[in-house]
TORKOL-4160 file (C-alpha; in steps of 0.2 Angstrom, whole numbers, padded with zeros to 4 digits, m for minus):
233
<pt num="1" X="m0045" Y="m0149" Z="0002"/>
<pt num="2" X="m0042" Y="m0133" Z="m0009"/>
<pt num="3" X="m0029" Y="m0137" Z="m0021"/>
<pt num="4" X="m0020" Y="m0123" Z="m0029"/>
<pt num="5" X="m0028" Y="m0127" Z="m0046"/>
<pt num="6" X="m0043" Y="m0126" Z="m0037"/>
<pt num="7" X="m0041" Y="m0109" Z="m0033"/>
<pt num="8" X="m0035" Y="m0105" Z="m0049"/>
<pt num="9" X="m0051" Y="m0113" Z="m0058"/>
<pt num="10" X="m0061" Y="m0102" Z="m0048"/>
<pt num="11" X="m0049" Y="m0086" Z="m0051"/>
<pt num="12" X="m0053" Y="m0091" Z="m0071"/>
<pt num="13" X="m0071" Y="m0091" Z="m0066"/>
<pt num="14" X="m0070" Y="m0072" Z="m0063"/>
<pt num="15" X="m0062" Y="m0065" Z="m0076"/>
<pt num="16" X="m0072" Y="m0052" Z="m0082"/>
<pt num="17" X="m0061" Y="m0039" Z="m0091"/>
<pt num="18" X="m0050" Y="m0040" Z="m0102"/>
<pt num="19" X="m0030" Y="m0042" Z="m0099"/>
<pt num="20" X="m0024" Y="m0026" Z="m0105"/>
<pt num="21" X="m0039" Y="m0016" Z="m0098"/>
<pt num="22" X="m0033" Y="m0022" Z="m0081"/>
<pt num="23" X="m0015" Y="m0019" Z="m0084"/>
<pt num="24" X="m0019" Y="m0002" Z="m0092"/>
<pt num="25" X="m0020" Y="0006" Z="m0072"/>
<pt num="26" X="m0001" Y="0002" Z="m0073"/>
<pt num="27" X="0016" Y="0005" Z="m0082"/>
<pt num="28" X="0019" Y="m0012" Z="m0089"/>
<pt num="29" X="0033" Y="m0006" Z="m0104"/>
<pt num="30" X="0050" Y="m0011" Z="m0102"/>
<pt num="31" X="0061" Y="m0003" Z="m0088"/>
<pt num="32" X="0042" Y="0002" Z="m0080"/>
<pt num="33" X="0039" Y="m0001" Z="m0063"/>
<pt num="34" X="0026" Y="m0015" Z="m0065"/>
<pt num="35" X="0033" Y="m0021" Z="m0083"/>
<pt num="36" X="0037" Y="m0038" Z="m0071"/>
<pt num="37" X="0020" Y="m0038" Z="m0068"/>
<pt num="38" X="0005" Y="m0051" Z="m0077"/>
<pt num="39" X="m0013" Y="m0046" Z="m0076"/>
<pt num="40" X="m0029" Y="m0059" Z="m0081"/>
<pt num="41" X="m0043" Y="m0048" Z="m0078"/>
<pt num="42" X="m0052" Y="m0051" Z="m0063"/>
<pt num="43" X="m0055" Y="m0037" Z="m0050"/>
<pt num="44" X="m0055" Y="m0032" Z="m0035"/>
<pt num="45" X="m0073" Y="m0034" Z="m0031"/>
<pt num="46" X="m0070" Y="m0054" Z="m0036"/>
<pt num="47" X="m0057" Y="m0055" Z="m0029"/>
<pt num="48" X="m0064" Y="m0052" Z="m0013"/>
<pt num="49" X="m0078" Y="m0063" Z="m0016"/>
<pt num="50" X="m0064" Y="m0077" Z="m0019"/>
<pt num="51" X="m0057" Y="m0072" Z="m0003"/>
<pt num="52" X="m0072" Y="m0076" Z="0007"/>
<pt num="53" X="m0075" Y="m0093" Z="0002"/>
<pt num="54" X="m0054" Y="m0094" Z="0006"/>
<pt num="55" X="m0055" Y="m0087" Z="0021"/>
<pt num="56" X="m0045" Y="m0101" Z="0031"/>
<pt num="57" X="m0032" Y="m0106" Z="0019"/>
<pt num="58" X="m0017" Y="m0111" Z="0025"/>
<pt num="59" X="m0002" Y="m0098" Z="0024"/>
<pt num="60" X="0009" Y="m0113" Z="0012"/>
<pt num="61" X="m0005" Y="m0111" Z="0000"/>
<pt num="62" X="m0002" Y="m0091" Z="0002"/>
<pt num="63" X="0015" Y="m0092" Z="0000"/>
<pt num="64" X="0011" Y="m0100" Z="m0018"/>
<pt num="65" X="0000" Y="m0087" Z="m0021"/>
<pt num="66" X="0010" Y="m0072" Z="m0015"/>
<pt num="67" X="0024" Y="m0079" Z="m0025"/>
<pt num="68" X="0013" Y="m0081" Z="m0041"/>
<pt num="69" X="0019" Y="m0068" Z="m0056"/>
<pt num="70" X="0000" Y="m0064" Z="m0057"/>
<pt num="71" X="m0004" Y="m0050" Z="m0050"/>
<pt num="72" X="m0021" Y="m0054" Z="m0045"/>
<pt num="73" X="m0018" Y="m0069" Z="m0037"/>
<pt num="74" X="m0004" Y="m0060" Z="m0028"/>
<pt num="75" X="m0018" Y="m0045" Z="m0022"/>
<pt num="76" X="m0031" Y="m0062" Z="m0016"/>
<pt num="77" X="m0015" Y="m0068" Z="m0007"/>
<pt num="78" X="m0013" Y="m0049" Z="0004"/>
<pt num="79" X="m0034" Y="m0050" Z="0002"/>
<pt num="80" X="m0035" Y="m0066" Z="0013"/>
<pt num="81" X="m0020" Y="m0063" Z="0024"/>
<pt num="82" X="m0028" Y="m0046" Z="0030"/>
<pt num="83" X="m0043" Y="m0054" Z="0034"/>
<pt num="84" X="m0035" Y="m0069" Z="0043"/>
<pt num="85" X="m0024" Y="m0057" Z="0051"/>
<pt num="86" X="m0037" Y="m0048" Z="0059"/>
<pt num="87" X="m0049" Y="m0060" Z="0064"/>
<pt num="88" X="m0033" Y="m0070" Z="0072"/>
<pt num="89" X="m0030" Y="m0069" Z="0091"/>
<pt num="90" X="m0016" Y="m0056" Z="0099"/>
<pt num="91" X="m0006" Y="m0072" Z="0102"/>
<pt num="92" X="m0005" Y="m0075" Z="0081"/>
<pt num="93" X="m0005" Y="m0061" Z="0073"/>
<pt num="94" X="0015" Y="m0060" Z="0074"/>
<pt num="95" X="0015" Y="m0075" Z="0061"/>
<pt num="96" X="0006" Y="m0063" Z="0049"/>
<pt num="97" X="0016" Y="m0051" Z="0051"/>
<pt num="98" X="0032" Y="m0060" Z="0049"/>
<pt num="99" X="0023" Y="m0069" Z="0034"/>
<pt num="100" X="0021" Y="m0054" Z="0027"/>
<pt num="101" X="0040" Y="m0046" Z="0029"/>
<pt num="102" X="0048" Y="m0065" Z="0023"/>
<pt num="103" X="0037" Y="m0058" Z="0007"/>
<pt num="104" X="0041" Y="m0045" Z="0004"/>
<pt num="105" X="0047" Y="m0045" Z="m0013"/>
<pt num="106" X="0032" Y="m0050" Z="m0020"/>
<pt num="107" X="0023" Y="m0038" Z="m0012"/>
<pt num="108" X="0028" Y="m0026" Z="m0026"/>
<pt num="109" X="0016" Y="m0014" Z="m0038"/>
<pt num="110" X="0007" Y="0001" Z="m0028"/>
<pt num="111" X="m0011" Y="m0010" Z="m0026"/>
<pt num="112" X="m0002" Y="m0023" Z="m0016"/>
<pt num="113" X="0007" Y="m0011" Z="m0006"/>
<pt num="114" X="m0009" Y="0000" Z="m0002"/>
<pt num="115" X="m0020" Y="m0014" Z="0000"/>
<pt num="116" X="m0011" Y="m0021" Z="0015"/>
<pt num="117" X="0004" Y="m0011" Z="0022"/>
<pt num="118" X="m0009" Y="m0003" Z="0034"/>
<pt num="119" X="m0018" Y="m0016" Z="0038"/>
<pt num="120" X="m0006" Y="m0029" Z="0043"/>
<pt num="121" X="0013" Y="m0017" Z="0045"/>
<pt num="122" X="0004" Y="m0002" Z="0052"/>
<pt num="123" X="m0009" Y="m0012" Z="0064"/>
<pt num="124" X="0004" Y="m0023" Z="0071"/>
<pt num="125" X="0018" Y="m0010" Z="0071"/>
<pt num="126" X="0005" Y="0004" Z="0081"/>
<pt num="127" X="0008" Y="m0001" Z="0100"/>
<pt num="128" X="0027" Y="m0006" Z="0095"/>
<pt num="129" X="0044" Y="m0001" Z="0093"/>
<pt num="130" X="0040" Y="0008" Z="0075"/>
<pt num="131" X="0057" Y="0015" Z="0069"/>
<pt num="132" X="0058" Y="m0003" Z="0057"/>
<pt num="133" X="0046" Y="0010" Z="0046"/>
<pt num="134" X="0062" Y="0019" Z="0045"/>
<pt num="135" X="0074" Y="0006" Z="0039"/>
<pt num="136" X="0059" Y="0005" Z="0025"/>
<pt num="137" X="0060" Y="0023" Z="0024"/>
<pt num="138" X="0080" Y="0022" Z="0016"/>
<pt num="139" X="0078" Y="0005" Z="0006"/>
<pt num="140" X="0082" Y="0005" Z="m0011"/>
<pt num="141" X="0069" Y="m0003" Z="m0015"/>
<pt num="142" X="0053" Y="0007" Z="m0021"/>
<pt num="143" X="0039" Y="m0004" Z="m0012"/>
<pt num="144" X="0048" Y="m0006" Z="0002"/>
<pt num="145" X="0048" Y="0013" Z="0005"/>
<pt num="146" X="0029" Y="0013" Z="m0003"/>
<pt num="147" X="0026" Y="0001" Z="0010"/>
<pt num="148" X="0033" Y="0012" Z="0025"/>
<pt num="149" X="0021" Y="0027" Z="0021"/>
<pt num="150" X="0006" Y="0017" Z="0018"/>
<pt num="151" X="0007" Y="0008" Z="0034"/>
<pt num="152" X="0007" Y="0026" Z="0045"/>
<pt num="153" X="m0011" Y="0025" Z="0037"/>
<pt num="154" X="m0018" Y="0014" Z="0050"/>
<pt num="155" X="m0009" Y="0026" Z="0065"/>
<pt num="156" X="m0016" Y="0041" Z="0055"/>
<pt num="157" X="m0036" Y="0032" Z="0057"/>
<pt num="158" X="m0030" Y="0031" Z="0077"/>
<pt num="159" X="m0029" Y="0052" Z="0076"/>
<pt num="160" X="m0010" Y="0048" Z="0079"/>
<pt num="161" X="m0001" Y="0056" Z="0064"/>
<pt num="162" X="0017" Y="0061" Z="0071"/>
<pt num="163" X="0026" Y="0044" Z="0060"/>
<pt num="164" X="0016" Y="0048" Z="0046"/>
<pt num="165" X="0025" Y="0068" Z="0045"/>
<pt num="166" X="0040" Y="0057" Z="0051"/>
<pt num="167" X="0042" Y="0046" Z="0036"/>
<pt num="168" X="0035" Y="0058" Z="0025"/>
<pt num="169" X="0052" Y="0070" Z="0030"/>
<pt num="170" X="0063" Y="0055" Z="0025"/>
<pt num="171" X="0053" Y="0053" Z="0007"/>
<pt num="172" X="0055" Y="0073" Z="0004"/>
<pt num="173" X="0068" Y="0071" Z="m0010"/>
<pt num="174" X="0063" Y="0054" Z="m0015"/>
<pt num="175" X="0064" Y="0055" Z="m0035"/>
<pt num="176" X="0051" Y="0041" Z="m0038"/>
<pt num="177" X="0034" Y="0048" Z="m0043"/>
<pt num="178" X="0026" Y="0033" Z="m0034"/>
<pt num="179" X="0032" Y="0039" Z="m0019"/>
<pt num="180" X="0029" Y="0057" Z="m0022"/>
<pt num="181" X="0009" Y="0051" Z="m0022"/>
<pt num="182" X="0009" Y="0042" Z="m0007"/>
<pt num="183" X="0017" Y="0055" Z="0004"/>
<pt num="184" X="0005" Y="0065" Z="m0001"/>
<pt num="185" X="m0009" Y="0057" Z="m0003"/>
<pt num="186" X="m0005" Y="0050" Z="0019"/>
<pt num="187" X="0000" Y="0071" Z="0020"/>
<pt num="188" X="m0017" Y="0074" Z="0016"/>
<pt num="189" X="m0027" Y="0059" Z="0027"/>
<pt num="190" X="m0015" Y="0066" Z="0041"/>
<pt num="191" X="m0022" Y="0082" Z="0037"/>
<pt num="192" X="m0040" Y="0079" Z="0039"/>
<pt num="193" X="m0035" Y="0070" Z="0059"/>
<pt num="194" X="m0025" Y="0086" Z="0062"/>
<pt num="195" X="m0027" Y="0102" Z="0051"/>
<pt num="196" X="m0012" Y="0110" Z="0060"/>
<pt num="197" X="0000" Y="0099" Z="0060"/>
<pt num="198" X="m0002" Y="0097" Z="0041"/>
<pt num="199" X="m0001" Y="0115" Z="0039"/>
<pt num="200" X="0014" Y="0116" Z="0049"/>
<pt num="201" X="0022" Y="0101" Z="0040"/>
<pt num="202" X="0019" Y="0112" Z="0024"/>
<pt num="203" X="0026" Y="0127" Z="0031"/>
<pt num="204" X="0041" Y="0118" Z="0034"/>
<pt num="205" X="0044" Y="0109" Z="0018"/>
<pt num="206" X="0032" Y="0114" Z="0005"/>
<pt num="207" X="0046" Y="0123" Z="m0005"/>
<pt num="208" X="0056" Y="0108" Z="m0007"/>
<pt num="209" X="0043" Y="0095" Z="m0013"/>
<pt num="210" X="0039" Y="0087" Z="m0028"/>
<pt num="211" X="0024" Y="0095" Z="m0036"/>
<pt num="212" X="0013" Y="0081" Z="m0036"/>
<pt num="213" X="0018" Y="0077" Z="m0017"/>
<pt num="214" X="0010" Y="0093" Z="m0012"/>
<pt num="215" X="m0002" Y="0094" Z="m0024"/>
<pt num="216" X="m0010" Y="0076" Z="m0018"/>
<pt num="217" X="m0007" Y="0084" Z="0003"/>
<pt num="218" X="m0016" Y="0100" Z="0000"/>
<pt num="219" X="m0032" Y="0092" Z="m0010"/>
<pt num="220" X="m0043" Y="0097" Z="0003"/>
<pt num="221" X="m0039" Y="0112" Z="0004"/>
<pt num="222" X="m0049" Y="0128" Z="0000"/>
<pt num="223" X="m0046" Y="0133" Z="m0021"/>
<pt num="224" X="m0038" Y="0148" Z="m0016"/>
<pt num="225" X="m0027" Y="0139" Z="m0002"/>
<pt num="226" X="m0022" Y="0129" Z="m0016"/>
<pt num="227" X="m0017" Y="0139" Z="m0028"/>
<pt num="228" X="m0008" Y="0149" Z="m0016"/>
<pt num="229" X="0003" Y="0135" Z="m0013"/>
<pt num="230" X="0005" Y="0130" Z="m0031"/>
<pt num="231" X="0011" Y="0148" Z="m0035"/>
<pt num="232" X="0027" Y="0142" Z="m0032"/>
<pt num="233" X="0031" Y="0130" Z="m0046"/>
């Protein structure tokens, strides 16, 4: 039986950076958005390899993970319930996917939110009733709104992209900057699916958004495209 200091010993084992080299890809000062957050130093590379040798653990042994104040060994919680979640039968994947909304509140820097809210929220949310994406849309809290983007991601791989234009209407006047990169960063993979709905999208709304929204949606886009969009601000 894997115990949970197991599983810490072997997380130990992979440390190979520093702490603050890992926590330096985030705001960790006080009043930042991940200054709740602990880093060790092992990445995501490890942390997958861990995931594989735990690939059947059991979700109470996730829930102590997920509800760790280490980030990584919140990130090899989401790694391992994505996978189990996807190899799991129609039948199972609900309890996933209720696993992962009762956890919501640990599910909260940007490299938790984008490592799973596709994968598990979009995936099971695709041939469902999706307008829960829009309670997320108007929480006050910023992953949950993170969350709601990211998880059009799996519709957008589908080449169905009308949520993610949906959701990214609702996050126009977020005033988070977090948010502000992942509308546009999903603007732009909806883009690539369909050019002319982006365009449209743009058309539409480009005067009202955040620079680094529009910047991030139009990245792909031809230099002088570009700048003629950016002439604006």
């Amino acid at each position: 039986m894997t115990t949970l200091i197991k599983i810490r010993s072997m997380i130990a084992d992979h440390i190979s950076i520093s702490a603050e080299h890992a926590a330096s890809l985030f705001k960790t000062g006080p009043g930042d958005y991940a200054a709740h957050d602990r880093f060790i130093g092992v990445t995501v590379p490890n942390l997958r390899k861990i995931a594989k040798q735990l690939k059947e653990l059991s979700l109470d042994k996730l829930q102590n993970l997920i509800a760790s104040c280490v980030n990584e060994e919140r990130l090899l919680a989401l790694i391992i319930l994505v996978d189990q979640y996807q190899q799991s039968d129609p039948s199972q994947k609900q309890k996933y996917y209720q696993f992962y909304l009762n956890n919501l509140s640990h599910i909260n820097n940007w490299n938790l939110v984008d490592a799973s809210a596709h994968l598990i929220v979009g995936a099971y949310l695709f041939d469902k009733d999706r307008h829960f994406l829009e309670e997320l849309a108007q929480s006050d809290n910023l992953w949950e709104r993170r969350i709601a983007m990211v998880s059009t991601w799996y519709f957008i791989r589908q080449n169905d992209t009308a949520w993610t234009f949906n959701i990214a209407l609702m996050l126009l006047n977020d005033k988070n900057d977090l948010i502000h990169k992942a509308v546009g960063w999903m603007l732009r993979e909806a883009g690539k699916r369909n050019e002319k709905a982006l365009i449209a999208f743009l058309a539409d709304n480009a005067s009202n958004m955040p620079r680094t929204m529009l910047r991030y949606a139009i990245e792909k886009f031809p230099l002088s495209t570009r700048k003629a969009y950016l002439a604006h601000y």
